[in-house]
C-alpha positions as CSV (number, residue, x, y, z in Angstrom):
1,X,0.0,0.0,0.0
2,X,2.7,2.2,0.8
3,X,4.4,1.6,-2.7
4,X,1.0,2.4,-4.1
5,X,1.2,5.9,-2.5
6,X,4.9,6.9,-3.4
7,X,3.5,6.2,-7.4
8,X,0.6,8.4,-6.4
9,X,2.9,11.4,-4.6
10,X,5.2,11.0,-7.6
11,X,2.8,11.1,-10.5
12,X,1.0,13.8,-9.0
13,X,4.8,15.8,-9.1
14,X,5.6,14.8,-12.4
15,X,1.9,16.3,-13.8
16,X,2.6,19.6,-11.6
17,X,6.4,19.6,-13.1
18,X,5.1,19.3,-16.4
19,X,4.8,23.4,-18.3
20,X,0.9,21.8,-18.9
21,X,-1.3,24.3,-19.7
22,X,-2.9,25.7,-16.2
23,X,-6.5,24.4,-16.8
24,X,-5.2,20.8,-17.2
25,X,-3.1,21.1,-13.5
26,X,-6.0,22.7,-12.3
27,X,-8.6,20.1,-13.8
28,X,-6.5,17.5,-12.3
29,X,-6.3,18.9,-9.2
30,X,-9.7,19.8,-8.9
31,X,-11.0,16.2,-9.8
32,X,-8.2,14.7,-7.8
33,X,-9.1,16.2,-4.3
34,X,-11.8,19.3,-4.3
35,X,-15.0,16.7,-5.8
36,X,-14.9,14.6,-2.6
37,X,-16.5,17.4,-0.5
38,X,-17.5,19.7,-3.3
39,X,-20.4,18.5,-6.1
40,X,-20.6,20.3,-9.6
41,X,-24.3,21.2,-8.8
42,X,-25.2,19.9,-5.6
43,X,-24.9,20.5,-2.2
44,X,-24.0,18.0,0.2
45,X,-21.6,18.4,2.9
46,X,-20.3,21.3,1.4
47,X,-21.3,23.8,-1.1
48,X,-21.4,23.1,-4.7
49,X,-18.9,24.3,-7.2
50,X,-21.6,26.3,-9.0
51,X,-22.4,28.3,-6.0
52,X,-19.0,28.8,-4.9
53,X,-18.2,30.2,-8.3
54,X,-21.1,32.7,-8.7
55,X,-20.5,34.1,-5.1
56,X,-16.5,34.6,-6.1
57,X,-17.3,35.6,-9.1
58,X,-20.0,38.4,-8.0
59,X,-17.5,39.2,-5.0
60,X,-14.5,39.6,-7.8
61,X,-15.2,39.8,-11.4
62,X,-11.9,39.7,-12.9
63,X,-9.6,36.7,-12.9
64,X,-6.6,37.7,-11.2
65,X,-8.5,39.1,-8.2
66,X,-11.1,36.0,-8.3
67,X,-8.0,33.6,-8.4
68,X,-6.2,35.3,-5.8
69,X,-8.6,35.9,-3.1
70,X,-10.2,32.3,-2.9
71,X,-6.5,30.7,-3.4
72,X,-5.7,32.6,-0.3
73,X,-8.7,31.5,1.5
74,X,-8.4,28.1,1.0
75,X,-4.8,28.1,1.9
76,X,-5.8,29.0,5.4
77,X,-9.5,29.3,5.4
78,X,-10.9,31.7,8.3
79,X,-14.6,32.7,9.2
80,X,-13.7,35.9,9.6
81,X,-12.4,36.5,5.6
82,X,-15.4,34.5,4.3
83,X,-17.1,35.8,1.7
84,X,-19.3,32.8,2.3
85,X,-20.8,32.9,5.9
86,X,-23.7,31.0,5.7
87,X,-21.6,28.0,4.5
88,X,-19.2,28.1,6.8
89,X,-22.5,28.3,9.6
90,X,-24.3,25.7,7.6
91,X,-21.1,23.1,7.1
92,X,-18.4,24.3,9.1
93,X,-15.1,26.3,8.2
94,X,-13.3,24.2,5.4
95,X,-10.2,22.5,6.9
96,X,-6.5,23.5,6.1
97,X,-5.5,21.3,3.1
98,X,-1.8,21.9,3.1
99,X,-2.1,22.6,-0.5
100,X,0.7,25.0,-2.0
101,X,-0.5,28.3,-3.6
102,X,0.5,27.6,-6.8
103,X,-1.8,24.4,-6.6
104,X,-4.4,26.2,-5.1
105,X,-4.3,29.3,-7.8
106,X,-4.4,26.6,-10.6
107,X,-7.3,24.9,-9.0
108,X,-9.1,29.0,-8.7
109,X,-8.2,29.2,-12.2
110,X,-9.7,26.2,-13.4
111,X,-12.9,26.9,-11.0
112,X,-13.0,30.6,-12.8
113,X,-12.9,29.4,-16.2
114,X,-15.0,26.1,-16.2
115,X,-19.0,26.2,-17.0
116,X,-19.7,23.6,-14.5
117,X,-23.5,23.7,-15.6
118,X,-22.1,22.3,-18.6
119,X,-20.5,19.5,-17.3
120,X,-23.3,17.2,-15.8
């Protein structure tokens, strides 16, 4: 088992290692780790993707600020810089992830650009 997660650690490396285009890192990422709490369109123990987006979005229209912001908030999530309250009352405040910023900016990236209406 232990063998099996070295591969995993390692793979996951060599993708991020890789000058990929962003929204393949970040689609990776994303449907590597983020879908086991958060659902395209529905909401379960945590808020859906589609609601996430539209409150970042509305909250910061352009990319970089978008991208930033929630990157930053998911690197070490805080009620007190949510810009989704009644999530964090309704679920709890999202655990640290230990996720690198540059991970976490290609996963906001992806998350910005994807129509995950679309996807389902």
């Amino acid at each position: 088992m232990a063998h099996r997660k070295n591969a995993i650690i390692l793979i996951s490396f060599l993708l991020l290692s890789f000058n990929a285009d962003a929204d393949e890192n970040g689609s990776l990422l994303f449907h590597g780790n983020c879908t086991t709490c958060h659902f395209d369109t529905k909401t379960v123990s945590a808020p859906s993707v589609i609601d996430i987006k539209q409150k970042y979005i509305t909250a910061f229209a352009k990319k970089e600020d978008f991208v930033e912001y929630m990157s930053k908030w998911v690197h070490k999530p805080k009620e007190e810089t949510s810009i989704m309250l009644e999530a964090v009352n309704k679920h709890g405040l999202m655990p640290e992830l230990g996720f690198d910023l540059d991970a976490l900016r290609a996963i906001s990236a992806y998350i910005y650009e994807t129509d995950f209406s679309k996807k389902n």
